[in-house]
C-alpha positions as CSV (number, residue, x, y, z in Angstrom):
1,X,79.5,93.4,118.4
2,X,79.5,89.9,117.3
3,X,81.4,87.4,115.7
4,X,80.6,85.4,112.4
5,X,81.7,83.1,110.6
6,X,82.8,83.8,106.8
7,X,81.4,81.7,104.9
8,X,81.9,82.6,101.3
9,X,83.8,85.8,99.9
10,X,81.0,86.7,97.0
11,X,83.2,89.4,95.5
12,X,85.8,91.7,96.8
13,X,87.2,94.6,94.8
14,X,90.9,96.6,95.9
15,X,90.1,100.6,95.6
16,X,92.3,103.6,96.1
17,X,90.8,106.7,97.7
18,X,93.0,109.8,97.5
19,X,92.3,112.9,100.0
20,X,94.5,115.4,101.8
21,X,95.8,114.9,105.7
22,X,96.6,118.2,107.6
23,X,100.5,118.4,109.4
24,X,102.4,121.0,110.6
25,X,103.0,122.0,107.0
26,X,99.4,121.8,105.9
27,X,97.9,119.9,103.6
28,X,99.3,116.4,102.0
29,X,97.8,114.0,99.6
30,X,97.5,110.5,100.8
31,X,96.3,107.3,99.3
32,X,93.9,104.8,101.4
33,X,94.2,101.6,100.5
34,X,90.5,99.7,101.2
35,X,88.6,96.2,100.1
36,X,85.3,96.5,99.5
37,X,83.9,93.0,100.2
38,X,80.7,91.5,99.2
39,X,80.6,88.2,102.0
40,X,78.5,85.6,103.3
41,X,78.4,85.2,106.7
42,X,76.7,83.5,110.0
43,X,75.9,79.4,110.4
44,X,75.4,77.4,107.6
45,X,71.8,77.2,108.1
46,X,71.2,80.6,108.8
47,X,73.2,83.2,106.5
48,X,73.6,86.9,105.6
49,X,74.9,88.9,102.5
50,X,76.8,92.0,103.9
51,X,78.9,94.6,102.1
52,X,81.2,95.9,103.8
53,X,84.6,98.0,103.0
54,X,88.1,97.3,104.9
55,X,91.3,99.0,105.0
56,X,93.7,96.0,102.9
57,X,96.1,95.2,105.4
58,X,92.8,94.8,107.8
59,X,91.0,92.3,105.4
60,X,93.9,90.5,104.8
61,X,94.1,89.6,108.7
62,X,90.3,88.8,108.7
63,X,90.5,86.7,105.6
64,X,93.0,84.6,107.3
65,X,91.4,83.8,110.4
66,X,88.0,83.2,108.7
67,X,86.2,85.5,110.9
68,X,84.6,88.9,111.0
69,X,83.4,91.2,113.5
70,X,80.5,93.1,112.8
71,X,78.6,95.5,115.0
């Protein structure tokens, strides 16, 4: 896995997936909060378009320090 370098966000859209966890009770609904991000990424010279979908509280993080991991 490597590191690169975000260079532009090209869109990024907030969705809501709702599915069903098992417990000791059964089953509950849950909601999963995810970003699914449309960025630019690798040297300025040299770039690549990747699409790619994030829990929120994750992209937040990676939006702040500027970087991504992909692998």
């Amino acid at each position: 896995m490597r590191e690169y370098a975000i260079n532009r966000i090209i869109s990024e859209r907030n969705v809501v997936k709702r599915t069903f966890v098992a417990d000791n009770f059964g089953l509950r609904p849950v909601a999963l909060h995810d970003a699914i991000i449309n960025i630019e990424i690798g040297a300025r010279n040299r770039t690549q378009q990747i699409m790619k979908r994030f829990p929120t509280k994750q992209w937040q993080e990676i939006k702040e320090r500027g970087f991504v991991i992909v692998g």
